[in-house]
N, C-alpha and C positions, 0 to 999 in steps of 0.2 A: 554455493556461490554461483553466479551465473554469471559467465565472461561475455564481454564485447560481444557482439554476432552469433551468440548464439540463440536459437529461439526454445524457448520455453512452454511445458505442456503441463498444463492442470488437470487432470483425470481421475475423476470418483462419484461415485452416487449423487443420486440426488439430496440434496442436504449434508453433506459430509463438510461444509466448509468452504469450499471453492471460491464462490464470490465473497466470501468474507473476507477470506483473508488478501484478495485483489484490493477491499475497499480497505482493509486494513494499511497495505502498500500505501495506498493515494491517501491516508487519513480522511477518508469517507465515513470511515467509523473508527471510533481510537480502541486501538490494541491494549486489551487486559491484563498479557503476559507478554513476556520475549521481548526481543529490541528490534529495529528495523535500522538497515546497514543500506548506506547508497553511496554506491562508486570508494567502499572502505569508511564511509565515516558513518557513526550510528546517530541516527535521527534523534531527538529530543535530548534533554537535561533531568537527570534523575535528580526526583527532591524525596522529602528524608522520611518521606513514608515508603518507600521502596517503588511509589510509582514512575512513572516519567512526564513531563511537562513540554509541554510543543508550542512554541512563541508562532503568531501570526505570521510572520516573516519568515520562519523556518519552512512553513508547513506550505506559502507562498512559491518557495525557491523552490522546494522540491518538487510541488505538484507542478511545474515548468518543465523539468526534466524525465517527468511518468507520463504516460498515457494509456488510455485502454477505453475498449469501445464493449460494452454488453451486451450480448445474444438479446436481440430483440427491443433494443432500444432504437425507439421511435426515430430517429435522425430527421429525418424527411418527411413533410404532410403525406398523406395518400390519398 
């Protein structure tokens, strides 16, 4: 769990995961396994195949309250 103010450090090979599981956070790509928890409450509605399901509006609210900027992402012309 990660409290208020604290910052957080993702560290591992190349290909271990890293950016995955950042885009997993933001649902840049939907998570296979596990649950995602924001501020105590778990993101999505499990349906009865044991997956999870993420309404537009969920996934709206929370991407409001994530951000994150990727190594190397364009921002600015050059």
């Amino acid at each position: 769990m990660v409290e208020r103010g604290q910052t957080v450090v993702l560290l591992g090979a190349s290909g271990s995961g890293k950016s995955t599981c950042l885009r997993c956070i933001n649902f840049l790509e939907m998570p296979s396994a596990g649950h995602i928890h924001l501020h105590g409450e778990r993101v999505g509605t499990p349906s009865g195949d044991g997956t999870m399901r993420y309404h537009e509006a969920e996934l709206c609210r929370l991407r409001s309250r994530v951000g994150m900027v990727f190594q190397q992402f364009n921002l600015f012309p050059t």
